[in-house]
C-alpha positions as CSV (number, residue, x, y, z in Angstrom):
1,X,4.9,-5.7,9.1
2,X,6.9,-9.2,8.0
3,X,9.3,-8.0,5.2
4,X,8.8,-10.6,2.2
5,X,12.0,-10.2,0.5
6,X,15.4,-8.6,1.7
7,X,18.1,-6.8,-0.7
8,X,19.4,-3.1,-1.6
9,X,18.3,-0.3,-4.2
10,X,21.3,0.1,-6.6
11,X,20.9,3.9,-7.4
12,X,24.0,4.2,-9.5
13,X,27.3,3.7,-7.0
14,X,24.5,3.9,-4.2
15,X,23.2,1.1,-2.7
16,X,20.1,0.7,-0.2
17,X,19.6,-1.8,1.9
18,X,16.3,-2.0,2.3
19,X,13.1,-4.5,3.4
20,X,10.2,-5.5,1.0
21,X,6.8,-4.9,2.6
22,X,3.3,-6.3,0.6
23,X,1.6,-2.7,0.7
24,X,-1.9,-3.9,-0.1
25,X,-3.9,-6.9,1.1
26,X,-6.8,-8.6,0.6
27,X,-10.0,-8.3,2.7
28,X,-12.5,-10.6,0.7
29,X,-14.1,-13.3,2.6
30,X,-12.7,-16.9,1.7
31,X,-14.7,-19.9,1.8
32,X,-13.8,-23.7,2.2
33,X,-15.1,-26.7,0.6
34,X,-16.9,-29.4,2.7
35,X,-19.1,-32.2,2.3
36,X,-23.0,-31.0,2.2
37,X,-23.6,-34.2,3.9
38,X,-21.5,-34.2,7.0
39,X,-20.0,-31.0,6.9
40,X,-16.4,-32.9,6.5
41,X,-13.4,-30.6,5.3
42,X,-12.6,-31.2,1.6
43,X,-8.9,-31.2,0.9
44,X,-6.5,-31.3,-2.0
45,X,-4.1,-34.2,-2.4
46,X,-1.2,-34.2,-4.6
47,X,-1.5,-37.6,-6.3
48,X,0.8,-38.7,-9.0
49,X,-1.0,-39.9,-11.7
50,X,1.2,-42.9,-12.5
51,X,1.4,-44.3,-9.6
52,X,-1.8,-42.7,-8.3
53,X,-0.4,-42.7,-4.4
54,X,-0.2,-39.6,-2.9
55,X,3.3,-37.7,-3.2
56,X,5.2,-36.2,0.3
57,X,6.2,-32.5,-0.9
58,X,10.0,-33.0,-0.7
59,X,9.5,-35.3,-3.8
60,X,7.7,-32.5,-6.1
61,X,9.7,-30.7,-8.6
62,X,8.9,-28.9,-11.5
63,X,8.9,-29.3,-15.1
64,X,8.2,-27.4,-18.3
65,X,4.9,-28.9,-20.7
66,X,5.4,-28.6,-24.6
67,X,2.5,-28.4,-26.5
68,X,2.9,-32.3,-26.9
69,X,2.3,-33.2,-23.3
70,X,6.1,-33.6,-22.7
71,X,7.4,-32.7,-19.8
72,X,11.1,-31.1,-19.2
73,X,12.0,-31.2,-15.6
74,X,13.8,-28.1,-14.1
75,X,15.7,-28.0,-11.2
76,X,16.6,-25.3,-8.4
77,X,20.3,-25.8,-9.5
78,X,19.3,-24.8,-13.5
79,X,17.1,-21.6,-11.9
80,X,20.4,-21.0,-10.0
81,X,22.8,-20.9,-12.6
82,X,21.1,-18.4,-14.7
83,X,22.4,-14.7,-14.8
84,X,19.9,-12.9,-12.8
85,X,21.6,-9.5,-11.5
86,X,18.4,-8.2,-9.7
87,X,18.5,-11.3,-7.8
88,X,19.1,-9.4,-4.7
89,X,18.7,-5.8,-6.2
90,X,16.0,-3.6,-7.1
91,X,18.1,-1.9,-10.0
92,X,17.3,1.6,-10.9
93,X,17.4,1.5,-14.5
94,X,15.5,5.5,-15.4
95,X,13.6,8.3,-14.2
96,X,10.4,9.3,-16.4
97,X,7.2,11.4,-15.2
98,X,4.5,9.6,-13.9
99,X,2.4,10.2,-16.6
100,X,4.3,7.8,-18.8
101,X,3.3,5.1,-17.0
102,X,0.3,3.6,-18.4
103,X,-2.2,2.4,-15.4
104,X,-2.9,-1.0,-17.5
105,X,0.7,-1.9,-16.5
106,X,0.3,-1.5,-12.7
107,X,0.5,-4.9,-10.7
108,X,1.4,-5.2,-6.7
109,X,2.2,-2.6,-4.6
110,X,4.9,-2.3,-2.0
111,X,6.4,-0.4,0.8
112,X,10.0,-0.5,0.5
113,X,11.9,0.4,4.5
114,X,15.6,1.4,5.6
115,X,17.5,-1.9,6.7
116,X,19.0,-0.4,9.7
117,X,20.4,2.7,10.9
118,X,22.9,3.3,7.7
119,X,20.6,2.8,5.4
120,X,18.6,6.0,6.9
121,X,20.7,8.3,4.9
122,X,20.9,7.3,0.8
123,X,17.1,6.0,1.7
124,X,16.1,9.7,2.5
125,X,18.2,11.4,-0.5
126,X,16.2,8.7,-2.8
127,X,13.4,10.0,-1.5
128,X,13.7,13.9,-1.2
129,X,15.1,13.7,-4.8
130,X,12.4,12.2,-6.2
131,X,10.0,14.2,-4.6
132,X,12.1,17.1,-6.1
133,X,12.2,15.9,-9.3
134,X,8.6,15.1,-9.9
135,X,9.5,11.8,-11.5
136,X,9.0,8.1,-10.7
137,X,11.7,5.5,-11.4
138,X,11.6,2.0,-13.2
139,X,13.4,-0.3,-12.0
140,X,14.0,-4.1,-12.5
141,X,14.1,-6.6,-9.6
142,X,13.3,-10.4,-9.2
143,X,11.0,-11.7,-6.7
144,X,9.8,-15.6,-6.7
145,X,11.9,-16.7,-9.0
146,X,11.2,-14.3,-12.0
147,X,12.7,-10.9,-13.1
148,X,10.0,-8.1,-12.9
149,X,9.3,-4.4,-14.1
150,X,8.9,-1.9,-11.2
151,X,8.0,1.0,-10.7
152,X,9.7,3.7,-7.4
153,X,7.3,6.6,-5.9
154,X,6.9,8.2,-2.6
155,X,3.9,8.1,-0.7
156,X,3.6,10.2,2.2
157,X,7.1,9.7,3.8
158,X,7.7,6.1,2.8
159,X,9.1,4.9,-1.1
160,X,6.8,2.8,-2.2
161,X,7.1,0.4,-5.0
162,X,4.7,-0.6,-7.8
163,X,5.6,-4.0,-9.9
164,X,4.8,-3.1,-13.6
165,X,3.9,-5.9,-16.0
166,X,6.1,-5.7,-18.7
167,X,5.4,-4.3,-22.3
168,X,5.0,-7.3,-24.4
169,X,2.6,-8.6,-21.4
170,X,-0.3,-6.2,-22.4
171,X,-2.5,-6.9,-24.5
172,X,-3.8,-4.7,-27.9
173,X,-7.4,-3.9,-27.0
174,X,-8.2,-5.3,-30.7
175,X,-12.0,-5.6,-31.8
176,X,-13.2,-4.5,-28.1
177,X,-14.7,-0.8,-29.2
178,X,-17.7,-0.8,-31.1
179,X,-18.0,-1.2,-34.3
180,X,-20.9,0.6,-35.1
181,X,-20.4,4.2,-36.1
182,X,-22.0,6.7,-33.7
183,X,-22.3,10.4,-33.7
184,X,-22.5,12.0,-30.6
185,X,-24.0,15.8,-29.9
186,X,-22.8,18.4,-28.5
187,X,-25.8,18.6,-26.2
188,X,-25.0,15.2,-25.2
189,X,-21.6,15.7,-24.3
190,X,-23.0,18.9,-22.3
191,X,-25.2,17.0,-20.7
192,X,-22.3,14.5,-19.7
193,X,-19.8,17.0,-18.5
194,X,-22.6,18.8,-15.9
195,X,-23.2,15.1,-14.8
196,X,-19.6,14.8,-14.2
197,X,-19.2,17.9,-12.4
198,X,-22.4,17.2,-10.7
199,X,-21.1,14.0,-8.7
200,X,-17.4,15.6,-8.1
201,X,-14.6,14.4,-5.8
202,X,-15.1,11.6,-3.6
203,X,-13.4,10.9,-0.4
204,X,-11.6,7.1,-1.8
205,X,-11.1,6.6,2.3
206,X,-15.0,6.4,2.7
207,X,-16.0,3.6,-0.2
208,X,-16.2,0.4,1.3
209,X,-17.1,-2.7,0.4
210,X,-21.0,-3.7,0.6
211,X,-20.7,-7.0,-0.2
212,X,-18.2,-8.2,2.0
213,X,-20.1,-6.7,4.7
214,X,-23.4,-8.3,4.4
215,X,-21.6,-11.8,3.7
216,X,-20.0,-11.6,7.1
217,X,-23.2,-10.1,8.9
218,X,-24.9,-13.4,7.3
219,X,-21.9,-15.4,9.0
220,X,-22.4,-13.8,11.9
221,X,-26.4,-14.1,12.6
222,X,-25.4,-18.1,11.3
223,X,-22.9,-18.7,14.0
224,X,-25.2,-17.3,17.0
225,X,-27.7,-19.6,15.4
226,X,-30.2,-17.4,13.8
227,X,-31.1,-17.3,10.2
228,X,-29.3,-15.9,7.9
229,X,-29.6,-12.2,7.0
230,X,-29.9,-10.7,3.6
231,X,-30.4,-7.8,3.2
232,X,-33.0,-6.0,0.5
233,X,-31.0,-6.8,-2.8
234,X,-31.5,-3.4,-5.2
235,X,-33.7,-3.8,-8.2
236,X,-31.9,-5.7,-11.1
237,X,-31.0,-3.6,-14.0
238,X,-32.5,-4.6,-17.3
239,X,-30.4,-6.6,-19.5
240,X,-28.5,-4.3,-22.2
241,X,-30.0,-4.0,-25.7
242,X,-32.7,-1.5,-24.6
243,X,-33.4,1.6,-26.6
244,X,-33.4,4.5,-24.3
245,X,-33.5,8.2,-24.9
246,X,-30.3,9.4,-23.9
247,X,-31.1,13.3,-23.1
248,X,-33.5,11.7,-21.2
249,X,-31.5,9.4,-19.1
250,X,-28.7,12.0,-19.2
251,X,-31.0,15.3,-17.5
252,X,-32.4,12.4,-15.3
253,X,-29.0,11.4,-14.0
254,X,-28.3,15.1,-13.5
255,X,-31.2,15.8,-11.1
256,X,-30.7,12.5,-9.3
257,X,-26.9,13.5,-8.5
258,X,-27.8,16.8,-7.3
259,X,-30.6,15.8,-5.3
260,X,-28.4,12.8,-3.5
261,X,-25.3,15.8,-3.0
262,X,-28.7,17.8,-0.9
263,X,-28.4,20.3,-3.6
264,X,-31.7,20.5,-4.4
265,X,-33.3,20.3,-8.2
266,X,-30.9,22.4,-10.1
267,X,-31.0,23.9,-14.0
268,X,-30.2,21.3,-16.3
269,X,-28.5,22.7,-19.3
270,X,-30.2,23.7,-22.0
271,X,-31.1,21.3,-24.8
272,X,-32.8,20.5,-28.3
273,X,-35.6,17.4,-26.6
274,X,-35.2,14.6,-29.3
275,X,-38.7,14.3,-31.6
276,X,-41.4,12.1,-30.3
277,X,-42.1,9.1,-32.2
278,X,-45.8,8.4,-32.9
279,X,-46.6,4.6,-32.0
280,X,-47.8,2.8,-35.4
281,X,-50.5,0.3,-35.4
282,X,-48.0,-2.7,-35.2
283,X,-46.9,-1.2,-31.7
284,X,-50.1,-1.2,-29.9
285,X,-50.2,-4.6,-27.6
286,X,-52.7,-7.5,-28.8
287,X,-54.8,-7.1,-25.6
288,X,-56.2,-3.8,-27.1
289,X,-57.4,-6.0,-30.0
290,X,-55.0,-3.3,-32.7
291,X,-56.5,-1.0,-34.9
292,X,-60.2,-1.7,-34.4
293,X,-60.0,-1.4,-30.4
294,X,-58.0,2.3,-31.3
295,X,-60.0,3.0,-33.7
296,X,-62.9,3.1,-30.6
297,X,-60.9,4.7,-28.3
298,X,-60.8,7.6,-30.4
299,X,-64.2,7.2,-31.5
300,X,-65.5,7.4,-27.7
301,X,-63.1,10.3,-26.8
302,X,-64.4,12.3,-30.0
303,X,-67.7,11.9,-29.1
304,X,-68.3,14.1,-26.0
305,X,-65.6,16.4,-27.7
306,X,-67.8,17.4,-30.7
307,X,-70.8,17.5,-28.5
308,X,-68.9,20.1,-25.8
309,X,-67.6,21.7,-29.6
310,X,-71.5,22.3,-30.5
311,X,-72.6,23.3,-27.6
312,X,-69.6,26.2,-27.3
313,X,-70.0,27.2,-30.6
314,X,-74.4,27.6,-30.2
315,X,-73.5,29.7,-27.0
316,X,-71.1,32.4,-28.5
317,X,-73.2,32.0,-31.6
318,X,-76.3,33.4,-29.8
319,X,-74.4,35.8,-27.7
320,X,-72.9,37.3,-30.9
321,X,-76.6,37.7,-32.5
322,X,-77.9,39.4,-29.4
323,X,-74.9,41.8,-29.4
324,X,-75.0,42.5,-32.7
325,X,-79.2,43.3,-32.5
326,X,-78.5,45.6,-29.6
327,X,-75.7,47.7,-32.0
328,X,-78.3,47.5,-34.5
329,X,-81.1,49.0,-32.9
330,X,-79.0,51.6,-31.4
331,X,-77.4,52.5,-34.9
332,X,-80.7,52.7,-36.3
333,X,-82.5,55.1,-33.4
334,X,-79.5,57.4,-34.1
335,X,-80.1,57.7,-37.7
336,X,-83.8,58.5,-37.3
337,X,-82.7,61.0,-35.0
338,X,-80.4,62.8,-37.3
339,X,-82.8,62.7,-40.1
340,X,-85.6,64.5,-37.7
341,X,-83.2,67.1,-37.1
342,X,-82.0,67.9,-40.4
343,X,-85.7,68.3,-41.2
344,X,-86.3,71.0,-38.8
345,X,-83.5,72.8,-40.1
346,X,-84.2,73.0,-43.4
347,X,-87.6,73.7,-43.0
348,X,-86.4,76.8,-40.8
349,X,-84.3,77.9,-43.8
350,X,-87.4,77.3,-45.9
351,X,-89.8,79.6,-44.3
352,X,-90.4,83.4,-45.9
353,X,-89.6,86.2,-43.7
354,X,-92.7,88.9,-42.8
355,X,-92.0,92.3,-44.7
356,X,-92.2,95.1,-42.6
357,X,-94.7,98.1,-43.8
């Protein structure tokens, strides 16, 4: 990889000489301007607008702009004579954990190599010591004509180097949460944390980016001379604003996840379901005609459901008559029995006995 900028790590009385290496690039497809009538290349001249002739590069400088439209030229000799220490060093200035480091700051990243055989050594004990220490290390360095913030942390075997926006440079997220005040649930938060736990890790090396891949699969089918391939664009979400029921959406986001990790429809935790609202007559659509046309609906489905009501209620109604005749009968043939019996026993009791001679 081309180096980008050449100098030393001054780590105390140590220095490092080391190579500056971009880390990251980008992979986004570029376009160029042309004319849509031709197909002619569109270009950029730099055109000075007094003269309005086009100016060679060796005659462009640069200049400061006050508020007032005034310029202040600057030249490479004024740059030059400023103190800049970390002109040719990355100067190690602290060592903090990494978790003082808020992410917000982060800028380019960079591999920083040995410069030759002697810088093997100090470059390893950099590395091995912060690897010991669990800490990162901020630094200041110039690149491009500007001091910078950076910040020194191994990856794999290699020191790599992060350049850190400065302090002053981010900004207070003022009047960007919401305003409104909002209670959350328990439930809801439940709800949230088995989602969470439901989608799990992710292997960063498998994302990619879909995008960029269907633009230059479009290119592609245009340069062979085909027409151009798009793929089936997914459904639009609706625009924000909406009402939704959030345990709802929640439990449904839950099943989805486990379903798409092949883990099948899994127990959602338990939750209180939110009350149903009933619709009112202002919320019934004007093709139904409002009230009336409901009022008919429920008319029609009453209808048959009193009729099946009647009908129900006649059969067990005659059912419980016969039932009730058959226990009365019965009760009745027993009573006539006991009374004929009690009859012949007291007429038994009744009756003198012969007196013997």
């Amino acid at each position: 990889m081309r180096s980008i900028w050449n100098g030393a790590i001054s780590f105390g009385l140590v220095s490092i000489p080391i190579k500056l290496v971009n880390a990251t690039e980008s992979r986004s497809v570029s376009f160029r301007q042309i004319h849509t009538e031709d197909g002619g290349r569109i270009r950029y001249r730099k055109v000075c607008e007094l003269e309005g002739e086009e100016v060679p590069a060796a005659e462009i400088g640069k200049a400061y702009e006050e508020a007032d439209g005034t310029m202040i030229p600057i030249t490479d000799e004024d740059l030059a004579a400023l103190p800049l220490p970390t002109a040719k060093t990355i100067e190690i200035v602290a060592f903090v954990p990494a978790g003082e480091i808020d992410p917000l700051q982060m800028d380019a990243a960079y591999y920083l190599a040995a410069n030759g055989v002697p810088a093997a050594k100090p470059y390893t004990l950099l590395r091995e010591a912060l690897k010991r220490s669990d800490k990162v290390a901020i630094a200041k360095f110039a690149l491009r004509g500007r001091e910078r913030l950076g910040m020194l942390r191994v990856v794999d075997e290699v020191i790599a180097m992060h350049g850190l926006l400065w302090p002053d440079e981010i900004r207070a997220p003022e009047g960007v949460a919401p305003e409104t005040r909002v209670t959350v649930r328990d439930a809801e938060l439940d709800l949230a944390d088995a989602l969470m736990d439901t989608l799990g890790d992710v292997d960063l090396d498998s994302l990619h980016d879909d995008y960029r891949e269907a633009v230059e699969a479009m290119i592609a089918a245009k340069a062979e001379g085909g027409g151009a391939v798009t793929p089936e664009a997914p459904e639009e979400a609706e625009p924000g604003g909406k009402v939704i029921d959030l345990m709802a959406a929640l439990e449904s986001s839950v099943r989805a996840a486990k379903e798409a990790r092949g883990e099948g429809e899994g127990e959602v935790a338990e939750v209180t379901p939110l009350p149903s609202r009933k619709r009112t007559a202002a919320a019934v659509p004007k093709e139904t005609g409002g009230k009336k046309s409901t009022a008919k609906t429920a008319a029609k489905k009453t209808a048959p459901a009193r009729k099946t009501t009647a009908k129900t209620a006649a059969k067990k109604t005659a059912s419980s008559s016969k039932s009730t005749a058959k226990s009365t009968a019965r009760s009745t043939s027993s009573e006539k029995g006991k009374k004929a019996a009690a009859k012949k026993t007291t007429a038994k009791k009744s009756s003198p006995r012969k007196r013997s001679a």
